[in-house]
C-alpha positions as a printed Julia matrix, in Angstrom:
113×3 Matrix{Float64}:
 -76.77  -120.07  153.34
 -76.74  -116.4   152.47
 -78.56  -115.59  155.46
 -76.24  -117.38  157.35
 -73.22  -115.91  155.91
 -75.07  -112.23  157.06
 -75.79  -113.31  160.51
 -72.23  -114.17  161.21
 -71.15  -110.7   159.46
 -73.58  -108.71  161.2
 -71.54  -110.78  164.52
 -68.23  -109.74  163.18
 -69.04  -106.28  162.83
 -70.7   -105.89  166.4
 -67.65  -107.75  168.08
 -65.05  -105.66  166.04
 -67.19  -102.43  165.83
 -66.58  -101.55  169.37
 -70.86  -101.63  170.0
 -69.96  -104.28  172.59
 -70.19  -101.28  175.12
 -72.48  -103.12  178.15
 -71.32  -105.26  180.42
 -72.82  -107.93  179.98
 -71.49  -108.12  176.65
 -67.73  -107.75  177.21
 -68.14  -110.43  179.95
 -69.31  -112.7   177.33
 -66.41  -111.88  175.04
 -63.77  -112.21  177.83
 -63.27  -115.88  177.42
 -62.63  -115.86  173.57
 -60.23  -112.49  174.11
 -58.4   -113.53  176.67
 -58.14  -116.78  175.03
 -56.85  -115.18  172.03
 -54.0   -112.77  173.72
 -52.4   -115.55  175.55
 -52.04  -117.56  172.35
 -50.48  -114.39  170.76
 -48.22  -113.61  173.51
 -46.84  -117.57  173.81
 -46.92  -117.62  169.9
 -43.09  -116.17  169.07
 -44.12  -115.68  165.25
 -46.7   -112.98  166.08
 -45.83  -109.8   168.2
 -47.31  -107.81  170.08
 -46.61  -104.2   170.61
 -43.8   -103.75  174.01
 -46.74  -101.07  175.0
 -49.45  -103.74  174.93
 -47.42  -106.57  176.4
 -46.09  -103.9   179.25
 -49.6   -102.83  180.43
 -50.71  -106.48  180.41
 -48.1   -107.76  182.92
 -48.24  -104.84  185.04
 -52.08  -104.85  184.95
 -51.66  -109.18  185.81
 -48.94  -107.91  188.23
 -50.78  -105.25  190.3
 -54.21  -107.49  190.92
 -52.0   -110.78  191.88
 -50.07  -108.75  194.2
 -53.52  -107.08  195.64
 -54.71  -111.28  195.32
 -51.66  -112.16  197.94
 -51.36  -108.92  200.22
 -52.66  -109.79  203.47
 -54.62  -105.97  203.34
 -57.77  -106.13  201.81
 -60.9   -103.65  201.28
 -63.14  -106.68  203.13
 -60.6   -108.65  205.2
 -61.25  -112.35  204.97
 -60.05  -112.91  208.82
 -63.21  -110.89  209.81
 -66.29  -111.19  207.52
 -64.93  -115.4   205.84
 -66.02  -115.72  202.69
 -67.76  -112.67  201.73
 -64.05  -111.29  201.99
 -63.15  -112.82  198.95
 -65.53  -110.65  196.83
 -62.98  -107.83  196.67
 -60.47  -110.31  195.39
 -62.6   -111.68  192.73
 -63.74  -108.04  192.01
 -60.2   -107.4   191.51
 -59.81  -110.74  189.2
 -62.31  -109.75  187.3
 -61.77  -105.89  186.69
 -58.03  -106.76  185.89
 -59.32  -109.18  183.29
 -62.35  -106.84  181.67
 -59.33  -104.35  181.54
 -56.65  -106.82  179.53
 -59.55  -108.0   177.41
 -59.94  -103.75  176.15
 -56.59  -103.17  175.6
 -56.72  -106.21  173.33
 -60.32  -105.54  171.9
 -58.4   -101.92  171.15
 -55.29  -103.43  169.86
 -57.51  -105.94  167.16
 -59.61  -102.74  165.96
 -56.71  -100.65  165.48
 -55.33  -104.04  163.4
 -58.33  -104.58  161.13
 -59.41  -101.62  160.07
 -60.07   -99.25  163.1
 -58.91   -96.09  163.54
């Protein structure tokens, strides 16, 4: 029991500790944190700071309007699917970037400096 009570401690303070630095990592933690940050923004008892909320629709914004544009980096009309990969790229480095400022916001709420 006690070692089990360590092992998810040792888990809190890597997730919270900002030593989630590779990649690999914060992809793994993306689910739970973006998870989390919609439930707090729908939630009207908890608040999030107008800074935080502001960059996370403009960030959500920018890559949907990138999503619909009809210019692209790799132009689906010419290479078919393998145009899509900038668009997911885009997906995905919106969301890595949402999922920091909200990893940022929770360390700077429990404890960080």
């Amino acid at each position: 029991m006690l070692l089990r009570l360590l092992e998810k401690l040792k888990d809190t303070i890597i997730f919270f500790g900002g030593n989630s630095s590779g990649l690999i990592q914060r992809m793994q933690d993306l689910p739970f944190l973006l998870r989390r940050l919609l439930q707090e923004i729908m939630d009207p008892q908890r608040s999030l700071p107008l800074v935080i909320r502001a960059r996370v629709y403009i960030s959500v914004i920018l890559s949907a309007i990138y999503i619909i544009s009809p210019v692209d980096i790799i132009p689906e009309g010419l290479l078919g699917i393998v145009g899509l990969l900038d668009d997911l790229l885009v997906v995905l480095i919106c969301f890595l970037h949402v999922a920091a400022i909200y990893r940022a916001l929770l360390y700077y709420r429990h404890g960080g400096s």
